[in-house]
Structures are given as C-alpha cells and as structure tokens.
C-alpha positions in Angstrom: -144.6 -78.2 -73.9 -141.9 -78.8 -71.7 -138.9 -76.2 -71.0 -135.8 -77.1 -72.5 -132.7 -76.2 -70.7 -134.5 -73.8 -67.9 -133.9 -75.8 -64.6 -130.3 -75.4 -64.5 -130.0 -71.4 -65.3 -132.9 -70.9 -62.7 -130.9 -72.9 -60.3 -127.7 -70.8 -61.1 -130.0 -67.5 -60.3 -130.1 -66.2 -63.8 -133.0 -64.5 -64.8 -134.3 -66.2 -68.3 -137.7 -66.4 -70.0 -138.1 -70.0 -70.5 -138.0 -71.5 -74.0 -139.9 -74.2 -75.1 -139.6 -74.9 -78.7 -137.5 -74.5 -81.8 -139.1 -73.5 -84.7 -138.7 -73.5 -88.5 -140.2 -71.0 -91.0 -138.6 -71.1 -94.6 -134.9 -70.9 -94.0 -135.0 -69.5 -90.7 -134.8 -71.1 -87.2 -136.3 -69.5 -84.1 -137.3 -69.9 -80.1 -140.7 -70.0 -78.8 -140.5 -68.5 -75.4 -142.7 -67.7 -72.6 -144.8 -64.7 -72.8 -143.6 -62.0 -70.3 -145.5 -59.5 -68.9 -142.2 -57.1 -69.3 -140.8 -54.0 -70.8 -137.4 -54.0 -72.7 -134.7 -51.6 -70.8 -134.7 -49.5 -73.3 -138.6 -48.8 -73.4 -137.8 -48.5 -69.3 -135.5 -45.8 -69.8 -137.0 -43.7 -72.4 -140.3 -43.6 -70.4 -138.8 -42.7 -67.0 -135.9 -40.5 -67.4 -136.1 -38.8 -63.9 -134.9 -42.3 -62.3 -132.5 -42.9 -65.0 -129.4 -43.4 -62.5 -131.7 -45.8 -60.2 -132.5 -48.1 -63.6 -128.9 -48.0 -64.7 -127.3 -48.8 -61.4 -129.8 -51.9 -60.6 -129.2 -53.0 -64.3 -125.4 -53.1 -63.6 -125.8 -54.7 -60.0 -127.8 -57.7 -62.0 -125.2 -58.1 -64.4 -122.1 -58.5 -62.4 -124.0 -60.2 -60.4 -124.3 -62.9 -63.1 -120.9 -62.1 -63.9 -120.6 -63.4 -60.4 -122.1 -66.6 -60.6 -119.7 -69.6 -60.6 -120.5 -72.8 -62.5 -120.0 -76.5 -63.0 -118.4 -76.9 -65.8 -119.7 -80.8 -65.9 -123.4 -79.3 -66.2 -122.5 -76.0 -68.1 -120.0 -77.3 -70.0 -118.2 -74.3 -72.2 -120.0 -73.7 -76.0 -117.4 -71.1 -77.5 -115.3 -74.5 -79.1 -118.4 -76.1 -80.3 -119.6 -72.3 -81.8 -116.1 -71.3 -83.3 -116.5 -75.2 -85.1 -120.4 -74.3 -86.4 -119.0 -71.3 -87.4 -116.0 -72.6 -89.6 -118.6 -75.4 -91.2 -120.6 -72.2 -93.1 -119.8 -70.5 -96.0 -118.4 -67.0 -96.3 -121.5 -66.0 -98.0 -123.8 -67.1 -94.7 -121.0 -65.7 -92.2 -121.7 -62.3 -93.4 -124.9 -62.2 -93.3 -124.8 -63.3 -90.0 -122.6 -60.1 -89.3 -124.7 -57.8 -90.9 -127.2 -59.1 -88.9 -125.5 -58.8 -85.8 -124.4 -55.5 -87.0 -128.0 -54.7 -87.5 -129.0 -55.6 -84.2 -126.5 -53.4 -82.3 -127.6 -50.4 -84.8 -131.2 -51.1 -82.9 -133.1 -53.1 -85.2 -133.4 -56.6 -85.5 -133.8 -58.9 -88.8 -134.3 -63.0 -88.9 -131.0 -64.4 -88.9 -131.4 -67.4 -91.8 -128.8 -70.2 -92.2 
C-alpha cells in the first residue's frame, strides 16, 4: 500500500501515523492506519500520575510547537471552505448525528460516524 498524504506532514515535522487506505463497511467510511506501538495520553496519564506535570508540560511543548509550524499554502492549501461546503450538501438529519457523534467523542467514547 502506499501512504497517502504522509510525505508532506512528515516534512512539516508533525507527528502522524501514516494512513494508507480508505475503507467502506455498510454506510460508514474509515482510515486504515499504521499500527503503532503507542499508548493514548490518556492511558499515559492515568498509569503514571507521579510525573503528571512532566507528561502535561511535554504534551503542550508538542502542540504549540505544531501551532508553530508555518506552511505553504500552495501545498497545504486551507480545507475549512471546502468542509463548511460538504457540510451544507447533507441533510439536517446526517448533521446531527454527526454532532452527537462528536459530542460523544468529547464525552470519552467514540461511535462510527456514518454518512
């Protein structure tokens, strides 16, 4: 398989697990990504809470350091436009599941998002 989309955020200096294929099961749409042999923050956090301050702090230093990084716009060109006009083509029905979903996610757990 080949990575789709990878070379330029690795070139930028963001850390990303490469994706190499879309996928479609019933409704529902999907990545397939590499395996990592990592732990999500969270799991980091819970399971070492006398270096919680350490963990935070370098997780903040990563992300302004993204925050940081200054692109292109010729090779990154900006998606919000192109999203806000996906967005507008559903129905009202399909936007709110998508912020349930969303809504879901940020309450912890996480549920296929299907449009």
């Amino acid at each position: 398989m080949r990575p789709l989309h990878q070379p330029r955020r690795i070139l930028c200096g963001i850390p990303t697990a490469i994706s190499y294929d879309m996928v479609k099961a019933g409704d529902c749409y999907g990545s397939v990504y590499e395996l990592l042999d990592a732990q999500e923050f969270l799991t980091i956090l819970e399971n070492d809470k006398a270096h919680l301050d350490a963990h935070i702090q370098k997780f903040a230093r990563a992300i302004r350091a993204m925050h940081r990084i200054e692109v292109d716009p010729a090779r990154f060109p900006p998606a919000k436009a192109g999203s806000l006009a996906a967005i507008q083509m559903l129905s009202p029905d399909r936007i709110e599941t998508m912020k349930r979903t969303a809504l879901n996610y940020v309450d912890g757990g996480m549920e296929p998002l299907c449009f």
